[in-house]
MIDREN-82369 format. One record per residue: residue number from 1; residue in three letters; y negated, x negated, z of N, C-alpha, C in turn. Coordinates in steps of 0.2 Angstrom, whole numbers, m for minus. Each point is the difference from the previous one (the first is absolute). Example, Ala and Ser with C-alpha at 12.3 -4.5 7.8 and 13.67 -1.06 7.14 Angstrom:
<gukes>
GUKE   roza   loza     nc2     nc1     nc3    cac2    cac1    cac3     cc2     cc1     cc3
GUKE      1    ala      28     m66      39      m6       4       0      m6      m4       0
GUKE      2    ser      m5       2      m4      m6      m4       1      m5       4       3
</gukes>
This chain:
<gukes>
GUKE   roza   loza     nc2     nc1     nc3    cac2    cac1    cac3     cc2     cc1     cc3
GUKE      1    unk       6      m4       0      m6       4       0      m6      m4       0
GUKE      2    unk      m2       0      m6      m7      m2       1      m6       0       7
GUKE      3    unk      m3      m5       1      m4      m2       8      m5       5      m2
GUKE      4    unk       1       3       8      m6       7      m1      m6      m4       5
GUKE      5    unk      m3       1      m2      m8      m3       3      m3       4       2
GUKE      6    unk       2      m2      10      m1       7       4      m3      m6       5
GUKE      7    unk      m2      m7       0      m3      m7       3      m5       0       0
GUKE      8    unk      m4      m2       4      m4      m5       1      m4      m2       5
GUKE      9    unk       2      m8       2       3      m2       5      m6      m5       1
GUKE     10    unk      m6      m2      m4      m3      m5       0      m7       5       1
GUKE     11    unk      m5       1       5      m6       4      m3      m6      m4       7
GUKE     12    unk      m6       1      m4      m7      m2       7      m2       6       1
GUKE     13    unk      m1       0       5      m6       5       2      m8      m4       0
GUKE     14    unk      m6       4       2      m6      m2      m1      m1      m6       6
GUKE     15    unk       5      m1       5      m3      m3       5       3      m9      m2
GUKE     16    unk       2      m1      m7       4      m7      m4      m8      m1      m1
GUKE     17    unk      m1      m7       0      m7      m3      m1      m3       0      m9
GUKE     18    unk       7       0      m2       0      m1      m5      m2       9      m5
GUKE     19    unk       1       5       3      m2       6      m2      m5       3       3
GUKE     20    unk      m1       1       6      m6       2       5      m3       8      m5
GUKE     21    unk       4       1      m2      m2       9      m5       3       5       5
GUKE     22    unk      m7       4       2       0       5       3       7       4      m1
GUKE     23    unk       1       3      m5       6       4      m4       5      m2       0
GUKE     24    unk       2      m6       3       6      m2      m1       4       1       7
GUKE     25    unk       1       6       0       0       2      10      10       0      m1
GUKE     26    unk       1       1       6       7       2       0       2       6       0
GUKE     27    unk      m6       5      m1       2       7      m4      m1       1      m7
GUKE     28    unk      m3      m4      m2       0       1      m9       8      m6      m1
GUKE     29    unk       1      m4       5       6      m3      m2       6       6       0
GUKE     30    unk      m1       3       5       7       6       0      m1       7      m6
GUKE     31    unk      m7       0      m3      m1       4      m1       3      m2      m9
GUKE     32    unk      m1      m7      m2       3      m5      m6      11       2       2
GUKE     33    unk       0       0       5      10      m1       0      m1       8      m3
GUKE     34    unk      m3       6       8       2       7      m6      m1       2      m6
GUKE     35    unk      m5      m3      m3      m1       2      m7       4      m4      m5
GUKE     36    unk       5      m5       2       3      m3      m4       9       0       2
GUKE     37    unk       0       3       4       7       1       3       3      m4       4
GUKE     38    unk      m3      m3       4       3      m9       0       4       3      11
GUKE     39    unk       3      m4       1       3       0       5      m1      m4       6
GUKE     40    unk       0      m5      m2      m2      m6       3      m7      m5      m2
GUKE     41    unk      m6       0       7      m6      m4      m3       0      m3       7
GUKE     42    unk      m4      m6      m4      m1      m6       8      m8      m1      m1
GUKE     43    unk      m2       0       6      m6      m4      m1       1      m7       3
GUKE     44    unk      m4      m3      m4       2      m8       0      m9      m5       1
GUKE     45    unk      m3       1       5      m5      m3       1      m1      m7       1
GUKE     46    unk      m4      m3      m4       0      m7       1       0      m3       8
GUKE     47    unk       7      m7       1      m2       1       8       2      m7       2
GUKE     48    unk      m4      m6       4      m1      m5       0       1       1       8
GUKE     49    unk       8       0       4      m1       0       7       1      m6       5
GUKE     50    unk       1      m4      m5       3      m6       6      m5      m6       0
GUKE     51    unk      m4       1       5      m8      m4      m1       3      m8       1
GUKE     52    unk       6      m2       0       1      m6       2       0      m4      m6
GUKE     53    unk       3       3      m7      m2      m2      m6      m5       2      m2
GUKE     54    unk      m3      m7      m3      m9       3      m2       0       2      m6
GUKE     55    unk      m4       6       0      m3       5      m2      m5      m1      m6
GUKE     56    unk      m2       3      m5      m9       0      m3      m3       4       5
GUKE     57    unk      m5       1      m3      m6       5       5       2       4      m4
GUKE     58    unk       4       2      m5      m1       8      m3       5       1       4
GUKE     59    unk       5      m1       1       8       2       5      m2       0       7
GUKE     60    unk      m3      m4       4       0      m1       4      m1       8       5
GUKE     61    unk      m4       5      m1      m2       4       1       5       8       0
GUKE     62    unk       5      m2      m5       5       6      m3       7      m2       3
GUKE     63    unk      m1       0       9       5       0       2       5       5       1
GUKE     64    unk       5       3       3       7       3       1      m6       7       5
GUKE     65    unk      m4      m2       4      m6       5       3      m2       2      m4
GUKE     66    unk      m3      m3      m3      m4       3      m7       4       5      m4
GUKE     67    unk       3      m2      m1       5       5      m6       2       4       5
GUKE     68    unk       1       3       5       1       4       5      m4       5       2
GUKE     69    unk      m6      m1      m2      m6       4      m3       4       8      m4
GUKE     70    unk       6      m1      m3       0       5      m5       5       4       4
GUKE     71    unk       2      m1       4       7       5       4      m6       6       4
GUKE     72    unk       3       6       0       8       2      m5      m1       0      m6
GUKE     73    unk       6       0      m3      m1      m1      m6       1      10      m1
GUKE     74    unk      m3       5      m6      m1       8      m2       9      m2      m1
GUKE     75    unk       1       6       2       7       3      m3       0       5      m5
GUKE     76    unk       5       0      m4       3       7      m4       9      m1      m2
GUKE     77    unk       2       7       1       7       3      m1       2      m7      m6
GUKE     78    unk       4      m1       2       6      m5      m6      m4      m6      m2
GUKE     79    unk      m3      m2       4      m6      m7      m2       0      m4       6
GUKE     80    unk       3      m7      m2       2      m4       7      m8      m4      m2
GUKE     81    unk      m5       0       5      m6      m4       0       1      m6       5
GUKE     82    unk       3      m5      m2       1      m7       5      m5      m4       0
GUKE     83    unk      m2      m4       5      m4      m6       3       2      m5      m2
GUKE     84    unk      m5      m4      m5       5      m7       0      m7      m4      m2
GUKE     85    unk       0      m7      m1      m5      m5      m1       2      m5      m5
GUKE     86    unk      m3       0      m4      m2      m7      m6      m1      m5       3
GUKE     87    unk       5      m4       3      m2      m8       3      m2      m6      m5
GUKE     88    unk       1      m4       0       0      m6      m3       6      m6       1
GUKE     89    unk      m1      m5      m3       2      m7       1      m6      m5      m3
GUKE     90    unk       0      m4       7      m5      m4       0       4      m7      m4
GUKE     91    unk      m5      m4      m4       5      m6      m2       2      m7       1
GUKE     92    unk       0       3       9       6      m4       3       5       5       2
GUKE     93    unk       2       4      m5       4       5       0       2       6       5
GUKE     94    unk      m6       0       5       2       4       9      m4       7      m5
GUKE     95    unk       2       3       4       2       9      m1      m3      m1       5
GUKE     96    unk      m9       6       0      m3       1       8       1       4       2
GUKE     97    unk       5       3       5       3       7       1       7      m3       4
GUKE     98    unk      m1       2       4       8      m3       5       5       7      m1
GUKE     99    unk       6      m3       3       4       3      m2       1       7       4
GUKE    100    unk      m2      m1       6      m1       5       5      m6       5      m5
GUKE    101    unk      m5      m1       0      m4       5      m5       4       2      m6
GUKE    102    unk       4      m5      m3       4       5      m5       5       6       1
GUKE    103    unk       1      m1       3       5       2       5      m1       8       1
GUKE    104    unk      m9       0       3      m4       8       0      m1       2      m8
GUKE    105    unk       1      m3      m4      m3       2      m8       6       4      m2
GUKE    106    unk      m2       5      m4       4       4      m4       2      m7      m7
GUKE    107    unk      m3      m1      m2      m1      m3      m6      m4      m7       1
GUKE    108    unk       1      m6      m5      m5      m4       1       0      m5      m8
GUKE    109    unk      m6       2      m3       2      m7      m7      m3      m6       2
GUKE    110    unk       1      m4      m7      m1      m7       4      m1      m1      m6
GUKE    111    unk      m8      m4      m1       1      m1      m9      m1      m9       0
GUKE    112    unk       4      m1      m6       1      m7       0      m5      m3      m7
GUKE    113    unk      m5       5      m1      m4      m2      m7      m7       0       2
GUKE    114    unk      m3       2       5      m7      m1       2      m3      m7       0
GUKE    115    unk       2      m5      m9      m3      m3      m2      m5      m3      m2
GUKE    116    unk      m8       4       2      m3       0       0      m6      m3       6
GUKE    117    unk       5       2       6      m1      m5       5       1      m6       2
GUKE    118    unk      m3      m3      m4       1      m9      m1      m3      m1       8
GUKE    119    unk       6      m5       2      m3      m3       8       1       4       5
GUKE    120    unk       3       5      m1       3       4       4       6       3      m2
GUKE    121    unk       2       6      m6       8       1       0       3      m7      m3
GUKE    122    unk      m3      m4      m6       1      m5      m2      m5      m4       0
GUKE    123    unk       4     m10      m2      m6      m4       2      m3      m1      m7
GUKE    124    unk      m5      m5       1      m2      m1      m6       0      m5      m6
GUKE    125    unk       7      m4       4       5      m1      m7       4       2      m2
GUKE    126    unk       3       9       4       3       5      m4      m3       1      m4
GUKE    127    unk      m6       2      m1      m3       7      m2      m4      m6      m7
GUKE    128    unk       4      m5       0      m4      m6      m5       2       2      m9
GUKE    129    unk       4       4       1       2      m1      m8       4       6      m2
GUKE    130    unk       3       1      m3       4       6      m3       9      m1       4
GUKE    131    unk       1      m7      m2       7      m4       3      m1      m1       6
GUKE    132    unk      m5       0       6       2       0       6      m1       7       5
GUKE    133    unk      m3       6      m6      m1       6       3       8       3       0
GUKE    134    unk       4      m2      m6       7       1       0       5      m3       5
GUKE    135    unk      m2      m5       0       4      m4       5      m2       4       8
GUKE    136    unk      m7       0       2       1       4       7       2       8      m2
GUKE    137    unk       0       1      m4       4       7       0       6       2       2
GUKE    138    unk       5      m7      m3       7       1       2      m1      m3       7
GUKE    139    unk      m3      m4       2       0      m3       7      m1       5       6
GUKE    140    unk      m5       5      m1      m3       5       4       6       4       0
GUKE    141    unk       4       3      m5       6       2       0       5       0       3
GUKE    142    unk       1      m7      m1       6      m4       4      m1       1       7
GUKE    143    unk      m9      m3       1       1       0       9       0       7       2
GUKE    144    unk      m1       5      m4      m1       7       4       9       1       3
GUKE    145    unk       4       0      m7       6       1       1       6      m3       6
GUKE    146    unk      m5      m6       0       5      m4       6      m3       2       5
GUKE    147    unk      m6       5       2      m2       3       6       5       4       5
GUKE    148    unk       1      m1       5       4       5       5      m5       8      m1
GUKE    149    unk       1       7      m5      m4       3       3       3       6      m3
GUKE    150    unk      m2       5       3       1       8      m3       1       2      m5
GUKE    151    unk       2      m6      m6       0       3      m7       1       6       0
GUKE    152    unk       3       5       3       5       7      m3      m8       5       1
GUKE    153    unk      m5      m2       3      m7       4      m1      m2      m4      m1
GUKE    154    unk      m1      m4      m6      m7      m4      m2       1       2      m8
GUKE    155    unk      m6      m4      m4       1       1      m6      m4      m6      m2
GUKE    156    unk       1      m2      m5      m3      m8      m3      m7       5      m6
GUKE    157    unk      m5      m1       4      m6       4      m7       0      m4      m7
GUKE    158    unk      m5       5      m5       0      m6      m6       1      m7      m1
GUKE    159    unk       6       0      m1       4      m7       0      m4       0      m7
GUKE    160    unk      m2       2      m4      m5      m2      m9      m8       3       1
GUKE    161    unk       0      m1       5      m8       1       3      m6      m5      m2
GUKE    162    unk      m5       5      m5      m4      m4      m5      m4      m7       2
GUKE    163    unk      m1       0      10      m2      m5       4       4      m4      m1
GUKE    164    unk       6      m2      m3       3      m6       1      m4      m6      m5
GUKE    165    unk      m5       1      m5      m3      m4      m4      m9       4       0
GUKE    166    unk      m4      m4      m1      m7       0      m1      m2       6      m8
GUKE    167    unk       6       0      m2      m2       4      m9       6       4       0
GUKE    168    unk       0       0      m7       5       5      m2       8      m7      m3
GUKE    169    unk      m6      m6      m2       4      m1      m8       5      m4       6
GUKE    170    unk      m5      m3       4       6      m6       8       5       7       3
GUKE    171    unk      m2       5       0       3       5       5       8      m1      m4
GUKE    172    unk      m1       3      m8       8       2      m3       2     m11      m1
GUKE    173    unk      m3      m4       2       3      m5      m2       5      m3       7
GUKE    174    unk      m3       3       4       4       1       6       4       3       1
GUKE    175    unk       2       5      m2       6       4      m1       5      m4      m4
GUKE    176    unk      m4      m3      m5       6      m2      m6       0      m6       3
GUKE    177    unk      m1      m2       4       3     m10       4       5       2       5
GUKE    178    unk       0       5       3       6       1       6       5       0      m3
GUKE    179    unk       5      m4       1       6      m2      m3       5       8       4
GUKE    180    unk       3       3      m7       5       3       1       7       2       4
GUKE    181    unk       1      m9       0       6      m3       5      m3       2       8
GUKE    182    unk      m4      m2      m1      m4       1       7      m1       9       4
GUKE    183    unk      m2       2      m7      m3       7       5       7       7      m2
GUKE    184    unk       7      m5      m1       6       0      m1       1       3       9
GUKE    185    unk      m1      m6       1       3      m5       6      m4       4       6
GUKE    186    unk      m4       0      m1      m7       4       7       1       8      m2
GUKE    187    unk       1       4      m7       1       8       3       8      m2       2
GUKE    188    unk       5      m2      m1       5       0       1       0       0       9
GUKE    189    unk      m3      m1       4      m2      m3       4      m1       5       4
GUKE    190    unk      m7       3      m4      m3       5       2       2       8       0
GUKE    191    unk       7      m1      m3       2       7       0       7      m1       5
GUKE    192    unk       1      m7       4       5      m2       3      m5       3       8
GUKE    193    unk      m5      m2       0      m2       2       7      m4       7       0
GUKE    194    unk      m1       2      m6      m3       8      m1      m7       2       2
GUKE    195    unk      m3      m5      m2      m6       1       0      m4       3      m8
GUKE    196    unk      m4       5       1      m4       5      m7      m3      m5      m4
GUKE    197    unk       2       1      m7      m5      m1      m4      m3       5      m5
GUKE    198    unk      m8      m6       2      m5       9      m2      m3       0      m6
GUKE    199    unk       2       6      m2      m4       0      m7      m6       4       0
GUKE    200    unk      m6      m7      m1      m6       3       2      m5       3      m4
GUKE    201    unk      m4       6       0      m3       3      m7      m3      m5      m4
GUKE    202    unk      m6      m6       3      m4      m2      m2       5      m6      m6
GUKE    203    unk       6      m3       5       4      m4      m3       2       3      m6
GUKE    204    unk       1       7      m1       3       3      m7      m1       3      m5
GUKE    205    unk      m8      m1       2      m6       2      m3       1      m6      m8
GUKE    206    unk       2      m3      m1       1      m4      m8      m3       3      m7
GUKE    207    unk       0      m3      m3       0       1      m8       5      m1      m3
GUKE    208    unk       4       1      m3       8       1      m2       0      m4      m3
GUKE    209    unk      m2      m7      m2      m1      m8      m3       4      m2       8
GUKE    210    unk      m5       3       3       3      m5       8       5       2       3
GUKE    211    unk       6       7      m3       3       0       3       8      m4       1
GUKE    212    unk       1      m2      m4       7      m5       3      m2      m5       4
GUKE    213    unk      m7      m3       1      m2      m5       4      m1       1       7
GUKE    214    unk      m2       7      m2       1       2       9       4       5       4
GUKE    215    unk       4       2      m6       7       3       3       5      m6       3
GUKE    216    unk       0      m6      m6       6      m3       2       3       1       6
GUKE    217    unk      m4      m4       6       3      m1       7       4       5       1
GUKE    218    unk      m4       9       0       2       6       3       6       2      m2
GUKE    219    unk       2      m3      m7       7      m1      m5       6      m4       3
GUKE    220    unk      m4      m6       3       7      m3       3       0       3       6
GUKE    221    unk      m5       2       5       1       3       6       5       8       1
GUKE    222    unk      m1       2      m6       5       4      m1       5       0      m2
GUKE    223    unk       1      m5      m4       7      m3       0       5      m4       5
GUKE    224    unk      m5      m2       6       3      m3       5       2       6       5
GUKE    225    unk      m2       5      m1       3       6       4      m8       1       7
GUKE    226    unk      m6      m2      m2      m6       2       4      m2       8      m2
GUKE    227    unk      m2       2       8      m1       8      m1      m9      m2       0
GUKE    228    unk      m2       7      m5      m9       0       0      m4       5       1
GUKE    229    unk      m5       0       4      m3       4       1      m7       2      m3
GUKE    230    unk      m4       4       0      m7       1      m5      m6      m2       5
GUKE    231    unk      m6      m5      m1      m7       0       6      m6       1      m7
GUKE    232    unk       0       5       1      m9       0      m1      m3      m6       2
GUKE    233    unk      m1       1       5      m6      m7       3      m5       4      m1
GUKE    234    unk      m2       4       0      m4       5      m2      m6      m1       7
GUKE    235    unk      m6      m3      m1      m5      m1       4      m6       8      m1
GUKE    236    unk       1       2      m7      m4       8       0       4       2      m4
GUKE    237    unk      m3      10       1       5       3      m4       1       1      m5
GUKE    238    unk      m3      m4      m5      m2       0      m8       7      m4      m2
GUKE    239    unk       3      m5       5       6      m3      m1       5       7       1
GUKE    240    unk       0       3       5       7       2       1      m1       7      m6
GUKE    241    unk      m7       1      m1       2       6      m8       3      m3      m6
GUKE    242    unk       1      m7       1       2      m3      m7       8      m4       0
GUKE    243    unk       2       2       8       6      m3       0       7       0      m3
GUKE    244    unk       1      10       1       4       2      m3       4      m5      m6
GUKE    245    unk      m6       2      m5       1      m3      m8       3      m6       0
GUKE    246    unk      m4      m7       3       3      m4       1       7      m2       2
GUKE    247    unk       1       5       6       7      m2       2       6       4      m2
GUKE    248    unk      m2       6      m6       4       0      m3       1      m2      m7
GUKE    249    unk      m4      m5      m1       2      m4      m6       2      m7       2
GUKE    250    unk      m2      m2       6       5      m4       2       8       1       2
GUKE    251    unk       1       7       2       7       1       2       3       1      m6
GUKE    252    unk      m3       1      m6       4      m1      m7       0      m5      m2
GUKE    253    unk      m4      m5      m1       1      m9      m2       5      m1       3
GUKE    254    unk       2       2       5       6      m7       5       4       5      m1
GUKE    255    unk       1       6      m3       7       5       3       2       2       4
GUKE    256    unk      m5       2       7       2      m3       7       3       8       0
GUKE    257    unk       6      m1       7       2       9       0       0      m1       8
GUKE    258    unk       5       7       2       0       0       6       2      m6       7
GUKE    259    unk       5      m3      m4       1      m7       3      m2      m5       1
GUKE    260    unk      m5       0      m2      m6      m5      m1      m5       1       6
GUKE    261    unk       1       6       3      m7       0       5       1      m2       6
GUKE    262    unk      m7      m3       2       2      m2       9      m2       6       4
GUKE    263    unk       5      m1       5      m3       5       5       1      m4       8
GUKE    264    unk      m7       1       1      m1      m5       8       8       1       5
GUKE    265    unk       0      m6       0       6       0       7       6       0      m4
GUKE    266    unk       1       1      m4       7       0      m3       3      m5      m4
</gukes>
């Protein structure tokens, strides 16, 4: 059976630094699941809690209290509305978020592409060239996977996340350096401790020139037996009215069916 796209597990509210839109409340979020059928939605606030690893000033203020701001979260019949937090990994690879705070989290992603942040998620001889953006790609990878941590609720965010390069033309040229043997070896991995991978709107958003360069990965992670889930990343509601489309033209590019999907904790 084809994957019915009833997800979405990656979303901001207004209180993400990076959104700050009145409208982006967690009643227009619940009011996005009923009008599109969806069953499962998380909100995923940017969250920087473990002050002992240093922080930017833009993180420093979006801790685990802060995104606490938004509880409770609105209910409705047949719509599970979960708490969870967009963390990070810094590039001495620590994840600011203890295990005990994971532990209260419905949900938690963890994006390994916020390449943009030279000198913080990476240094600045990652972030030097097109061949060292690929190189910490699979490195960040690596170290997430050999972390002791609650795979069975987490979810790896846009792993083809356009911040992984300055442009467009270094973005796809980094996709096309990760060595296949490799992102072989790391989904196979990642469907052994069962941790999400997400397929995110803005990731899927291509021009169909680009699309075998940035499906490939999602091709082998499907072939290693990785379940996937859907995130908007949706900071305003102009993203979640356009989600739909996107992620049913990506649940057709991969073929994905019912088998395919993650469901937290399992």
């Amino acid at each position: 059976m084809r994957y019915v796209w009833d997800n979405d597990m990656h979303i901001h509210s207004r209180l993400s630094l990076c959104s700050k839109d009145p409208e982006q409340t967690t009643d227009r979020i619940l009011q996005y699941a009923k009008d599109n059928g969806l069953k499962t939605v998380v909100l995923t606030d940017h969250c920087w809690d473990d002050k002992s690893i240093p922080s930017s000033d833009w993180y420093k203020y979006q801790d685990l209290e802060y995104c606490k701001r938004s509880l409770p979260l609105p209910k409705a019949d047949g719509i599970e509305f979960l708490f969870g937090v967009e963390s990070e990994m810094h590039h001495t690879h620590l994840i600011p978020l203890s295990l005990e705070e994971m532990d209260k989290l419905d949900f938690i992603v963890v994006p390994l592409t916020h390449m943009h942040m030279v000198g913080h998620a990476i240094t600045k001889e990652e972030g030097a060239s097109p061949e060292n953006r690929a190189k910490a790609w699979v490195e960040r990878f690596e170290a997430f996977l050999a972390k002791d941590l609650p795979f069975k609720k987490m979810g790896l965010a846009h792993l083809t996340c356009g911040l992984i390069a300055p442009n467009r033309e270094d973005y796809l040229r980094v996709l096309e350096l990760l060595p296949t043997d490799k992102m072989t070896e790391l989904f196979k991995k990642a469907a052994e401790v069962g941790v999400g991978i997400e397929l995110n709107a803005s990731d899927m958003d291509f021009k169909p020139e680009e699309a075998e360069t940035v499906l490939k990965m999602y091709r082998i992670a499907k072939a290693q037996g990785c379940k996937f889930y859907m995130g908007s990343d949706a900071h305003h509601p102009a993203t979640l009215d356009k989600a739909k489309a996107i992620f049913e033209r990506a649940i057709d590019m991969l073929g994905l069916t019912e088998d395919d999907k993650f469901h937290i904790g399992k």
